[in-house]
Backbone as XML, in Angstrom:
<?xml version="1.0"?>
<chain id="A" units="angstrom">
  <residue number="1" name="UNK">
    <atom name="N" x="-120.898" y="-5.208" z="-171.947"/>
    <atom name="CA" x="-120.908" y="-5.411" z="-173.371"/>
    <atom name="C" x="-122.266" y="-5.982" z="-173.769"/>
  </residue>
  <residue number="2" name="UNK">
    <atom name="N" x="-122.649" y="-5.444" z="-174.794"/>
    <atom name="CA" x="-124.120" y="-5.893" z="-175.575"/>
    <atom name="C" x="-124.073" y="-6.728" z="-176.347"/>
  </residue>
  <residue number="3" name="UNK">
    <atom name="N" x="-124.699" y="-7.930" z="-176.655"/>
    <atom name="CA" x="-124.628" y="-8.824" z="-177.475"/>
    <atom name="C" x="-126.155" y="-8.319" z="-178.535"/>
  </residue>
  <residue number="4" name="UNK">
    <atom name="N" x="-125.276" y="-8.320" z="-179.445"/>
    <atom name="CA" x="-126.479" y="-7.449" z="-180.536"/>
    <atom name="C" x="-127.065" y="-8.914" z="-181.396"/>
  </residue>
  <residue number="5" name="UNK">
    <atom name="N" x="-126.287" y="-9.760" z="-181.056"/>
    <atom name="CA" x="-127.419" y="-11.238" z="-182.157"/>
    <atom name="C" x="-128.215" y="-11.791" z="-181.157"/>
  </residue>
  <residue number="6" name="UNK">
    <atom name="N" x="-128.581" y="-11.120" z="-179.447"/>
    <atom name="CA" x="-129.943" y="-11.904" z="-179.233"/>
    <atom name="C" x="-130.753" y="-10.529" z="-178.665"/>
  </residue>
  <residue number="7" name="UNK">
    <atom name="N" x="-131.879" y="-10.920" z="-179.398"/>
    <atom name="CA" x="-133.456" y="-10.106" z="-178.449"/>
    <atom name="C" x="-133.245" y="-10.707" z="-176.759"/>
  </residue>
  <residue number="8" name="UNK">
    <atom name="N" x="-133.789" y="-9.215" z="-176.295"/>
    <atom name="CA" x="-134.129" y="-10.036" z="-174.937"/>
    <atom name="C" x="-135.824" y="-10.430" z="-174.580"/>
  </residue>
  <residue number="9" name="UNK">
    <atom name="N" x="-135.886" y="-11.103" z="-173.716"/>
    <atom name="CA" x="-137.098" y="-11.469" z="-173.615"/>
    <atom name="C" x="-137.510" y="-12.955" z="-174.240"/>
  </residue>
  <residue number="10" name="UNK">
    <atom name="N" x="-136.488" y="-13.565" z="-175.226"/>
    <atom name="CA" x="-136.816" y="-14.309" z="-176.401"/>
    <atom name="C" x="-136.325" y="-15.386" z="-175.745"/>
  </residue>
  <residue number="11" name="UNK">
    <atom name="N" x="-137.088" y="-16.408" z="-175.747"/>
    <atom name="CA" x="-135.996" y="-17.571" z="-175.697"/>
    <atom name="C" x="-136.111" y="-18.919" z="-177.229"/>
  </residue>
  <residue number="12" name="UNK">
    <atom name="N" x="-135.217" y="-19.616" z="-176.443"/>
    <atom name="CA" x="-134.975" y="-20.582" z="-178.037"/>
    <atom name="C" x="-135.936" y="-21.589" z="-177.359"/>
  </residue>
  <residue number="13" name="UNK">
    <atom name="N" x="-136.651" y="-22.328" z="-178.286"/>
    <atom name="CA" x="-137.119" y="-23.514" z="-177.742"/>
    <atom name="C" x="-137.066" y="-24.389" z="-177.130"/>
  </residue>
  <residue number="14" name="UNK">
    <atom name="N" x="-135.667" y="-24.858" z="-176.768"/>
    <atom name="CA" x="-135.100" y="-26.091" z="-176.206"/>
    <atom name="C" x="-135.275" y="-25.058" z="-174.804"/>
  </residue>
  <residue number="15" name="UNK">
    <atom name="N" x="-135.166" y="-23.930" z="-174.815"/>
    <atom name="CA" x="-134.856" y="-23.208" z="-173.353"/>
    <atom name="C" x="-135.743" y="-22.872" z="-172.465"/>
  </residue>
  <residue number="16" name="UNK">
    <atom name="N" x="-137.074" y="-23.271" z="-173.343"/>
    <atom name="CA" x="-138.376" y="-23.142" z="-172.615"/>
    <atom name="C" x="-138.903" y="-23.998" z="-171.437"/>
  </residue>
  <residue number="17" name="UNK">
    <atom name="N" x="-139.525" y="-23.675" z="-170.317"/>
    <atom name="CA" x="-139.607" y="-24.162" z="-168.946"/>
    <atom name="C" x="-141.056" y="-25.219" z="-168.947"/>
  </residue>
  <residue number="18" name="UNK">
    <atom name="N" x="-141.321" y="-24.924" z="-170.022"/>
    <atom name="CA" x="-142.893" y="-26.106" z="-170.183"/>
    <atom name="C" x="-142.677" y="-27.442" z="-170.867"/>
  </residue>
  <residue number="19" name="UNK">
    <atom name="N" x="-143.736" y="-28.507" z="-170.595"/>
    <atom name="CA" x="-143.232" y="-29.440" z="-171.057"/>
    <atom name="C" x="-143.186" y="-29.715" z="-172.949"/>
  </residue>
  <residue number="20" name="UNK">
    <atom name="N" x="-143.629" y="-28.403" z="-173.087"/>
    <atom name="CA" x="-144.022" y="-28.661" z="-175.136"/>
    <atom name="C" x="-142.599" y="-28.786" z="-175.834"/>
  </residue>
  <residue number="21" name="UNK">
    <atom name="N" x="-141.372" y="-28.055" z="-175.466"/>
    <atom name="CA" x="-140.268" y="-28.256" z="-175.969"/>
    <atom name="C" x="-139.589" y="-29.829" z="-175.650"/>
  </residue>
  <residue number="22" name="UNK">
    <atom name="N" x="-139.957" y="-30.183" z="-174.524"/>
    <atom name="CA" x="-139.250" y="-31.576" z="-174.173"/>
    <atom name="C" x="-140.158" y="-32.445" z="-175.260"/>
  </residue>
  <residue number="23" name="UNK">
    <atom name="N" x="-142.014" y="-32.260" z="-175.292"/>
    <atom name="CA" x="-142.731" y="-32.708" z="-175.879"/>
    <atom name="C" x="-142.329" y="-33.042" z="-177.501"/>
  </residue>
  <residue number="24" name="UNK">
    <atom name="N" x="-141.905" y="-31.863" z="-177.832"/>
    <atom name="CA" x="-141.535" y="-31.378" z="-179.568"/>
    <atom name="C" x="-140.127" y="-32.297" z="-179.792"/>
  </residue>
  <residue number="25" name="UNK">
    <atom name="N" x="-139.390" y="-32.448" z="-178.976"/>
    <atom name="CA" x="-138.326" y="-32.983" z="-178.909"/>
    <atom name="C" x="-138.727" y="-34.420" z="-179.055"/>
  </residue>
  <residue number="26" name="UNK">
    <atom name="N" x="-139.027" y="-35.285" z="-178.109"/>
    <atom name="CA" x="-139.656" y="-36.083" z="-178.142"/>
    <atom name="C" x="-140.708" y="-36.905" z="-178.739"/>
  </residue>
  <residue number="27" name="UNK">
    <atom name="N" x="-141.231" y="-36.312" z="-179.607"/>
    <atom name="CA" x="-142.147" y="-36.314" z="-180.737"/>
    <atom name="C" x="-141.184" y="-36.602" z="-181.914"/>
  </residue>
  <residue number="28" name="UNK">
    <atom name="N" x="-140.179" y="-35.603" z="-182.376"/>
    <atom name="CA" x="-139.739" y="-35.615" z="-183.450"/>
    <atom name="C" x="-138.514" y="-37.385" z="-183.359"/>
  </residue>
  <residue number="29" name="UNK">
    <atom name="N" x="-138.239" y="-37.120" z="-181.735"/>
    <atom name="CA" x="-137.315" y="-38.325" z="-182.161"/>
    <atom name="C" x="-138.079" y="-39.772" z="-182.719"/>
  </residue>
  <residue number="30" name="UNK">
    <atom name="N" x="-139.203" y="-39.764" z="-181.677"/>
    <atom name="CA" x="-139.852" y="-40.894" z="-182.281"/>
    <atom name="C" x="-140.264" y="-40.896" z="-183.984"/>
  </residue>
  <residue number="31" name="UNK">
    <atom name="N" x="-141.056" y="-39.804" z="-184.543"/>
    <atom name="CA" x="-140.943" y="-39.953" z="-185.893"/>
    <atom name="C" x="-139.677" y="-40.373" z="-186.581"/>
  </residue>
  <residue number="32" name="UNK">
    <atom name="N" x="-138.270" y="-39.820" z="-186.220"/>
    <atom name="CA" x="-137.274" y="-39.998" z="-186.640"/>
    <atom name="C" x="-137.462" y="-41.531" z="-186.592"/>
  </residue>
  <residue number="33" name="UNK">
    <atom name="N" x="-137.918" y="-42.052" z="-185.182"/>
    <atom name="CA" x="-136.945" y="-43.220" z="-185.207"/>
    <atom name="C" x="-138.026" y="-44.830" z="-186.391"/>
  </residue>
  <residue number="34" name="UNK">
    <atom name="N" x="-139.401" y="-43.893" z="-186.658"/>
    <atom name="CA" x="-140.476" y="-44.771" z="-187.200"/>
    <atom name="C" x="-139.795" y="-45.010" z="-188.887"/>
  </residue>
  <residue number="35" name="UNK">
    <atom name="N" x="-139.303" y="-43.472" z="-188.858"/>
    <atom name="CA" x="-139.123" y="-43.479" z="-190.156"/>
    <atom name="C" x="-137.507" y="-44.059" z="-190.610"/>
  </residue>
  <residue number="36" name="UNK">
    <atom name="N" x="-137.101" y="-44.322" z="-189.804"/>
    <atom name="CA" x="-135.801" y="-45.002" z="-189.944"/>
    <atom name="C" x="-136.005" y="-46.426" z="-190.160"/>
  </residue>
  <residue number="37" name="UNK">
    <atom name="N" x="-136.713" y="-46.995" z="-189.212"/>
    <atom name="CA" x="-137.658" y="-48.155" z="-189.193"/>
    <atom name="C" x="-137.862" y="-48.043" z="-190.382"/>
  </residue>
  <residue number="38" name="UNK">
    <atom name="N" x="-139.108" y="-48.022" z="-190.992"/>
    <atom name="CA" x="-139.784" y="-48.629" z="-192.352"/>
    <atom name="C" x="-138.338" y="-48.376" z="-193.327"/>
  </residue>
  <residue number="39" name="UNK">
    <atom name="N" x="-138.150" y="-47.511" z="-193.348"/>
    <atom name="CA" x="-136.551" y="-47.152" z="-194.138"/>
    <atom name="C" x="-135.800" y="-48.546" z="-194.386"/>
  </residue>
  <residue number="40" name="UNK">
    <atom name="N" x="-135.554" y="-48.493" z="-193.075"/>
    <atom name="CA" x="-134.732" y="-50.502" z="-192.858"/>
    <atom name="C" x="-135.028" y="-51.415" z="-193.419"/>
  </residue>
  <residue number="41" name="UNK">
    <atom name="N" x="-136.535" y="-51.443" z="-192.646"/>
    <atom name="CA" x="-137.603" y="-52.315" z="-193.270"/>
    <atom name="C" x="-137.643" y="-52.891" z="-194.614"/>
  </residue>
  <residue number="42" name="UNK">
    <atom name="N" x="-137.894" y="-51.552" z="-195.501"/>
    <atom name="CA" x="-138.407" y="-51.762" z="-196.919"/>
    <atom name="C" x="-136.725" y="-52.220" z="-197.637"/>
  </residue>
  <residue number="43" name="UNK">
    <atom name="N" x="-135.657" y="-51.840" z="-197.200"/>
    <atom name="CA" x="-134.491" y="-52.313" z="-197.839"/>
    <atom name="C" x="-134.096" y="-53.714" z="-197.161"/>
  </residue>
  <residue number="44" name="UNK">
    <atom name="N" x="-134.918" y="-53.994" z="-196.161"/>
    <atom name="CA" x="-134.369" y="-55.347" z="-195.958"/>
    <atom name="C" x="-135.137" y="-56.410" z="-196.524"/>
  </residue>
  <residue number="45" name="UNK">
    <atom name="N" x="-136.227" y="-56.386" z="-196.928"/>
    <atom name="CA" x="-137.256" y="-56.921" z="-197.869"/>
    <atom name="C" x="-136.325" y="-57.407" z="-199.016"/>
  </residue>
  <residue number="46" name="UNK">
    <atom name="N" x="-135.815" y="-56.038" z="-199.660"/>
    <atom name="CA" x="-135.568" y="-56.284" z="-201.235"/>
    <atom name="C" x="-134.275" y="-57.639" z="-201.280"/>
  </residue>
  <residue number="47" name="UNK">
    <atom name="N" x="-133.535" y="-57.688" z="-199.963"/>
    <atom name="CA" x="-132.639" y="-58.256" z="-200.135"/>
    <atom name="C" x="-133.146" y="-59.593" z="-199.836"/>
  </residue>
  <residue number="48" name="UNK">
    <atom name="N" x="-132.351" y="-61.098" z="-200.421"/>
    <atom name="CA" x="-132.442" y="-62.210" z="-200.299"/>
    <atom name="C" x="-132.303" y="-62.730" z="-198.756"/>
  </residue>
  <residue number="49" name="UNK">
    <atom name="N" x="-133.302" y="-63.517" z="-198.217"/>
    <atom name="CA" x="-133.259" y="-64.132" z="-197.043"/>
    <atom name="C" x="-131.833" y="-65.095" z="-197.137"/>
  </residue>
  <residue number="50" name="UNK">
    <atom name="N" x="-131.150" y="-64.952" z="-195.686"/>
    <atom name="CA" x="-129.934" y="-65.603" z="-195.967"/>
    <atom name="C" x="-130.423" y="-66.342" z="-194.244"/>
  </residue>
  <residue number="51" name="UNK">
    <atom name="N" x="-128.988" y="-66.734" z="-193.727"/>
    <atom name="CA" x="-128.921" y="-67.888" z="-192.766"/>
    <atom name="C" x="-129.382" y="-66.545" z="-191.223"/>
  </residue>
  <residue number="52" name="UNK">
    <atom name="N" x="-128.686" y="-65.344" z="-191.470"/>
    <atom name="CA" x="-129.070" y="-64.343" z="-190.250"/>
    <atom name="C" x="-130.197" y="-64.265" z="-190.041"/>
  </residue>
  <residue number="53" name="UNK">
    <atom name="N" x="-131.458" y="-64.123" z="-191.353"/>
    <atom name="CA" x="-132.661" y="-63.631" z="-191.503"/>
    <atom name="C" x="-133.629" y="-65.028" z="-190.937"/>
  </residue>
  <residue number="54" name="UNK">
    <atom name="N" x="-133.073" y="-66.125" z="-191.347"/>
    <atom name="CA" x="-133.418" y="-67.684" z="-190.948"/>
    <atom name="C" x="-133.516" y="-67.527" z="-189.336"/>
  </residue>
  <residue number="55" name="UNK">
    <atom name="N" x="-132.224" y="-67.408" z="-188.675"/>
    <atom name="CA" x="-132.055" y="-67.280" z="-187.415"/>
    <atom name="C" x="-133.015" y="-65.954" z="-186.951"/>
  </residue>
  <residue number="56" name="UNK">
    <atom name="N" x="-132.795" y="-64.996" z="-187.452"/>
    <atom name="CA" x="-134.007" y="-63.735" z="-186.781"/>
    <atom name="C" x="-135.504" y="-64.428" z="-186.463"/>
  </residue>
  <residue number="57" name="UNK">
    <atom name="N" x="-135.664" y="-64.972" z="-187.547"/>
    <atom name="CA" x="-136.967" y="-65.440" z="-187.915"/>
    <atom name="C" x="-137.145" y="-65.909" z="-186.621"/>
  </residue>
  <residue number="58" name="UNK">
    <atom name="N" x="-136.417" y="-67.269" z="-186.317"/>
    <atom name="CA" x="-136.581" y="-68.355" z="-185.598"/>
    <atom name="C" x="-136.715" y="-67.810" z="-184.209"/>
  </residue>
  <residue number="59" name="UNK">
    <atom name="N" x="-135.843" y="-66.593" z="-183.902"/>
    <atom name="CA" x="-135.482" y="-66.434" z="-182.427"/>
    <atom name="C" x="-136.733" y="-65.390" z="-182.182"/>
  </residue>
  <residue number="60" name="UNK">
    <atom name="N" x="-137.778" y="-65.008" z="-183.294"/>
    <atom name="CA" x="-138.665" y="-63.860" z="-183.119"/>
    <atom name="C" x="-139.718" y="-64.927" z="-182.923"/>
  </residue>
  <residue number="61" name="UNK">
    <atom name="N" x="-139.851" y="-66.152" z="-183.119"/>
    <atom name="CA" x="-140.912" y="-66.932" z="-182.824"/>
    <atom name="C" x="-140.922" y="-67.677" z="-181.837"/>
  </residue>
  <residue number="62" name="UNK">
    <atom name="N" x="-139.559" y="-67.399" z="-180.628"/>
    <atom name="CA" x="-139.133" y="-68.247" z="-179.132"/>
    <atom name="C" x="-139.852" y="-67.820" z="-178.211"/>
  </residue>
  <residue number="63" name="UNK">
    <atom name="N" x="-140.176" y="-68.600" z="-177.521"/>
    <atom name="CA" x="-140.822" y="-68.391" z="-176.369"/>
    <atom name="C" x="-140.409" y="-67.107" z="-175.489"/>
  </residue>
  <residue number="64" name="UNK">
    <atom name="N" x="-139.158" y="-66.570" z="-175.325"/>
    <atom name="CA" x="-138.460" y="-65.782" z="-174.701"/>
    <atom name="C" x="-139.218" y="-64.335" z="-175.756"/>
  </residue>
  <residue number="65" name="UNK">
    <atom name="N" x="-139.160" y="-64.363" z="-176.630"/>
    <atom name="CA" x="-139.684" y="-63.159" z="-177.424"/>
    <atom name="C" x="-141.692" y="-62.931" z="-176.979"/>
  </residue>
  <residue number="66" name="UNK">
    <atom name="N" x="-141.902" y="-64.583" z="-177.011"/>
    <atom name="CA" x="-143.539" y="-64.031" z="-176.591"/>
    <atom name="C" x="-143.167" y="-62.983" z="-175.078"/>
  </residue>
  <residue number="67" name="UNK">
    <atom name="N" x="-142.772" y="-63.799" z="-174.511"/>
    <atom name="CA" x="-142.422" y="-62.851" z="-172.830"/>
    <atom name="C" x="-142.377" y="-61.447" z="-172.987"/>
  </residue>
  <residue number="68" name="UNK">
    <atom name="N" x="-141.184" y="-61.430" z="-173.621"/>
    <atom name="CA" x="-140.766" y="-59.679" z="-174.066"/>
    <atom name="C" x="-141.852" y="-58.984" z="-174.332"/>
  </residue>
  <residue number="69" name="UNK">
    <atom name="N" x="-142.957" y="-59.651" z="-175.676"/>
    <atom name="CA" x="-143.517" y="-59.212" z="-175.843"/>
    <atom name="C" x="-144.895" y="-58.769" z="-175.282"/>
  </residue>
  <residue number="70" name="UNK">
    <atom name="N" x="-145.102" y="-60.031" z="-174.340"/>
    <atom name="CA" x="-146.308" y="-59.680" z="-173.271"/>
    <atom name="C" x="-145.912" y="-58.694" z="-172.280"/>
  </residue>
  <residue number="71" name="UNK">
    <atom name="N" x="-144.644" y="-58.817" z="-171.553"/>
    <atom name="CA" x="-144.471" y="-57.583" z="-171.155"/>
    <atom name="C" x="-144.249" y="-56.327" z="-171.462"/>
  </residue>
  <residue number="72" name="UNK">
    <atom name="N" x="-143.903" y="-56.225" z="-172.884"/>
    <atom name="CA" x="-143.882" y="-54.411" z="-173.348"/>
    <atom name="C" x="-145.226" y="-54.518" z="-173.294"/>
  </residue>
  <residue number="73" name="UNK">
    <atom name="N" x="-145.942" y="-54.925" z="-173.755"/>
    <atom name="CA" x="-147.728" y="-54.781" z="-173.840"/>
    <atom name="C" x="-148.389" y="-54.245" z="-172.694"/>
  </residue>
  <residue number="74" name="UNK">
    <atom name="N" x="-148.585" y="-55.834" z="-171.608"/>
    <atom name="CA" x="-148.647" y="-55.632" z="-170.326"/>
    <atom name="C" x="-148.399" y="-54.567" z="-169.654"/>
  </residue>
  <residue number="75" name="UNK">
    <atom name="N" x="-147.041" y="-53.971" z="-169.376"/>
    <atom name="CA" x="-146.213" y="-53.323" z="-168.235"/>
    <atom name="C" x="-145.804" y="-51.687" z="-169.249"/>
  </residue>
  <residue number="76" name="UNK">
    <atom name="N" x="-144.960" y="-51.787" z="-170.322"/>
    <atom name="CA" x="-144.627" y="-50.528" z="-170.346"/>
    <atom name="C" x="-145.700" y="-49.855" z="-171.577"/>
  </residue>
  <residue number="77" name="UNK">
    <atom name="N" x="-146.003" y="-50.337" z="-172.132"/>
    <atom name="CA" x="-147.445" y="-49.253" z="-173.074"/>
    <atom name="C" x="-148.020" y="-49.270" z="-172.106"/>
  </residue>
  <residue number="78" name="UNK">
    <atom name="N" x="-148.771" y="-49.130" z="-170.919"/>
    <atom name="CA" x="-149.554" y="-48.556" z="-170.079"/>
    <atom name="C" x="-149.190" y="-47.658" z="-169.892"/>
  </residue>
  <residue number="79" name="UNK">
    <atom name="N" x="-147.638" y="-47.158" z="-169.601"/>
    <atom name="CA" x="-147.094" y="-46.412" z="-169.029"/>
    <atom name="C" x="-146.597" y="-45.386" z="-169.610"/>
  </residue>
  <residue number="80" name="UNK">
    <atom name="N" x="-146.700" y="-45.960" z="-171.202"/>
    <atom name="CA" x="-145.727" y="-44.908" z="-172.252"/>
    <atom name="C" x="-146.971" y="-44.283" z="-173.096"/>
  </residue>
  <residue number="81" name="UNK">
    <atom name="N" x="-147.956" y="-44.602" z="-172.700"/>
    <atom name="CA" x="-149.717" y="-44.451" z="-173.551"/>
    <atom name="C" x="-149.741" y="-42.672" z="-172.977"/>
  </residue>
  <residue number="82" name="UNK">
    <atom name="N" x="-150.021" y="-42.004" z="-171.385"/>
    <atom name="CA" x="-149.797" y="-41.326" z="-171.312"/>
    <atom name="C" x="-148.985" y="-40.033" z="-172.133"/>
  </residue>
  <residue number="83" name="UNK">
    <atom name="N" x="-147.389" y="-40.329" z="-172.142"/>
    <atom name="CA" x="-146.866" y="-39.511" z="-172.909"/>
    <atom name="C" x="-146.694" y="-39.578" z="-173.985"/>
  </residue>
  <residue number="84" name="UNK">
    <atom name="N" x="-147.129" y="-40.667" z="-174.678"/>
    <atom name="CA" x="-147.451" y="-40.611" z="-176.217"/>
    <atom name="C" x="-148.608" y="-39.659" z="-176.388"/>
  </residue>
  <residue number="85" name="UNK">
    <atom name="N" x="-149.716" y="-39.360" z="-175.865"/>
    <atom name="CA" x="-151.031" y="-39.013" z="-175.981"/>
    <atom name="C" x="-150.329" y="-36.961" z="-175.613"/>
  </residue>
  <residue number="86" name="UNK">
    <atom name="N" x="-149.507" y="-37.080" z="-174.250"/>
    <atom name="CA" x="-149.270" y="-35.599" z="-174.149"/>
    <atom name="C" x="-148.194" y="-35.363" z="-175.556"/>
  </residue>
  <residue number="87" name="UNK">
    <atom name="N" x="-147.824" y="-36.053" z="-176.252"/>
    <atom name="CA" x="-146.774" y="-35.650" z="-177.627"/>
    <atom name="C" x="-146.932" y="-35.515" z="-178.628"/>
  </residue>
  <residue number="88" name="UNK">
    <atom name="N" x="-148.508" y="-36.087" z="-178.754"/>
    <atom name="CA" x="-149.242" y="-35.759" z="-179.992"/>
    <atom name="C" x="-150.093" y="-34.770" z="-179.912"/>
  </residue>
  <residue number="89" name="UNK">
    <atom name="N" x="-150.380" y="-34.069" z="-178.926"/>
    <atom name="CA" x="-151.051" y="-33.207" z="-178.198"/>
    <atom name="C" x="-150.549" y="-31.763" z="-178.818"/>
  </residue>
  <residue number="90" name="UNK">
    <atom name="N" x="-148.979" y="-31.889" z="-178.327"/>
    <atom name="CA" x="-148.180" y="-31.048" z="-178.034"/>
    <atom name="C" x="-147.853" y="-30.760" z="-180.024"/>
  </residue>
  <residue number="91" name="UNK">
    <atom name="N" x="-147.748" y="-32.155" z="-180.535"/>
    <atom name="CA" x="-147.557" y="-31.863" z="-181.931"/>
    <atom name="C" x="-148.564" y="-31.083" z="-182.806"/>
  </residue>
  <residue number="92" name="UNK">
    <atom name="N" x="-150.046" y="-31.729" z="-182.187"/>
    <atom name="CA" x="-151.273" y="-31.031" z="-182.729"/>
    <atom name="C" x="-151.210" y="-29.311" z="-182.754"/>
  </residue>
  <residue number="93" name="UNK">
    <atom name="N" x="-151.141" y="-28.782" z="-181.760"/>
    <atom name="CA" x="-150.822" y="-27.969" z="-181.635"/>
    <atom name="C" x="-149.861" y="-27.330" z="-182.505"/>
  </residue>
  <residue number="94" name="UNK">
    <atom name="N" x="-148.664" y="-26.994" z="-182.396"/>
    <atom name="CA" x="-147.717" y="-26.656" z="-183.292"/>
    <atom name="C" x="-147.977" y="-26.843" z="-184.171"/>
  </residue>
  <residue number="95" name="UNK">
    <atom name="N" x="-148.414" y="-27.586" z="-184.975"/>
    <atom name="CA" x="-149.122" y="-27.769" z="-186.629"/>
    <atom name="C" x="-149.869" y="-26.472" z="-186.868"/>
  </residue>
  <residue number="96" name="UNK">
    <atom name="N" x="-150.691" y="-26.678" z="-185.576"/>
    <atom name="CA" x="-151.945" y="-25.414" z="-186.018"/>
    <atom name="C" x="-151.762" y="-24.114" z="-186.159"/>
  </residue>
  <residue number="97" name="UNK">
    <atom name="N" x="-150.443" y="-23.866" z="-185.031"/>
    <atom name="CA" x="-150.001" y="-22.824" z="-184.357"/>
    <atom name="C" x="-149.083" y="-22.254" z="-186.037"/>
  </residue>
  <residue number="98" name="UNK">
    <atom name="N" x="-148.983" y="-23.162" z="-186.728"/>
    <atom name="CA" x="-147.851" y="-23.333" z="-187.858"/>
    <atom name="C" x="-148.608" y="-22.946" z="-189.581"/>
  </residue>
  <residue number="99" name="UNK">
    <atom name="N" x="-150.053" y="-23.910" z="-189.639"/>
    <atom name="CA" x="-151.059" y="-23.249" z="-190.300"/>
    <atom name="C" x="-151.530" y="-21.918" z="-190.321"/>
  </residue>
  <residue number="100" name="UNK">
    <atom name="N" x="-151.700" y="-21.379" z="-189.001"/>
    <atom name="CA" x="-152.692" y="-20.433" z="-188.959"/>
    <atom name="C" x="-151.269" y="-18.916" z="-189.506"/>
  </residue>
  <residue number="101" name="UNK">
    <atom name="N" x="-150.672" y="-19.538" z="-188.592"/>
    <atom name="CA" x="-149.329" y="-17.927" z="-189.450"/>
    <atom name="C" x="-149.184" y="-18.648" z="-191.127"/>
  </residue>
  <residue number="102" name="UNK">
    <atom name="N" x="-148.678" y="-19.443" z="-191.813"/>
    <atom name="CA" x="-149.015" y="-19.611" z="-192.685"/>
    <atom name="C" x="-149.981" y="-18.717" z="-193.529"/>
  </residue>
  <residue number="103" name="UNK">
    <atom name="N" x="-151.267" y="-18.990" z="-192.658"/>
    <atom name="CA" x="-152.378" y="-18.407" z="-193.647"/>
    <atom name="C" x="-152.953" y="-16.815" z="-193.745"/>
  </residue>
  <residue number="104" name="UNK">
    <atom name="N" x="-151.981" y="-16.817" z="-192.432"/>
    <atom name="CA" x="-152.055" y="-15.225" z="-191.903"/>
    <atom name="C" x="-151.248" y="-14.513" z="-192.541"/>
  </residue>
  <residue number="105" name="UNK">
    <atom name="N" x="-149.614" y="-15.252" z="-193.578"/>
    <atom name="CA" x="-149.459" y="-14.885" z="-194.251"/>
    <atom name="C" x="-149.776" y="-14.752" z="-195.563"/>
  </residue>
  <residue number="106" name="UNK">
    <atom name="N" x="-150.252" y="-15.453" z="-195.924"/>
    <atom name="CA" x="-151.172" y="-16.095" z="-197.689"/>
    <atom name="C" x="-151.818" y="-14.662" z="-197.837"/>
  </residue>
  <residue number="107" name="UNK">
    <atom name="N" x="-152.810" y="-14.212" z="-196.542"/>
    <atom name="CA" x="-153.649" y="-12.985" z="-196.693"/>
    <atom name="C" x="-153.143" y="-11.570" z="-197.292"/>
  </residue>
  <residue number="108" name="UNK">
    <atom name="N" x="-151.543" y="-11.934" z="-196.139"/>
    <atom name="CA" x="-151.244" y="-10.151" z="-196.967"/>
    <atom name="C" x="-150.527" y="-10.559" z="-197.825"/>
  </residue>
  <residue number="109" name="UNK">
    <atom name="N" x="-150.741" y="-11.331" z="-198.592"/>
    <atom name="CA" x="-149.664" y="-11.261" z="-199.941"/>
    <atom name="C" x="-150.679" y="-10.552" z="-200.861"/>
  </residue>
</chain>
């Protein structure tokens, strides 16, 4: 039996054997997750500091938080610098790859 809704030869993105689909994947979650961030962010601003925000405060200025924080620094951005650098790489790309048909269509219109 023939399955007439796929080309052969074609694959879907996620199905691809290089690292640009894991890359693209990976890329987008982090934007997702930046932009969820400031999202938070900017609505937690508007609201009145209460006794939780007191306590956040306090426990973001403990000694235990400098630690945390010397070690994400220290130990894992060394490590995550790499594939940040191959994900923006991978994004650069696709942009361009995304422009140029774009403009390749603009022409024959």
């Amino acid at each position: 039996m023939v399955d007439e809704g796929r080309s052969y030869g074609a694959t879907r993105p996620w199905e691809d054997r290089s690292g640009r689909a894991a890359g693209t994947i990976l890329a987008t979650a982090v934007a997702a997750g930046v932009i969820a961030y400031l999202l938070r962010r900017t609505r937690e601003e508007e609201e009145p500091a209460g006794r939780v925000a007191k306590l956040a405060r306090d426990w973001a200025g403990s000694d235990s938080m400098e630690a945390g924080r010397d070690f994400l620094v220290d130990k894992v951005l060394p490590e995550l610098k790499p594939a940040l650098l191959s994900a923006l790489s991978e994004i650069e790309d696709v942009v361009d790859q995304a422009f140029r048909r774009i403009e390749k269509n603009i022409k024959k219109l």
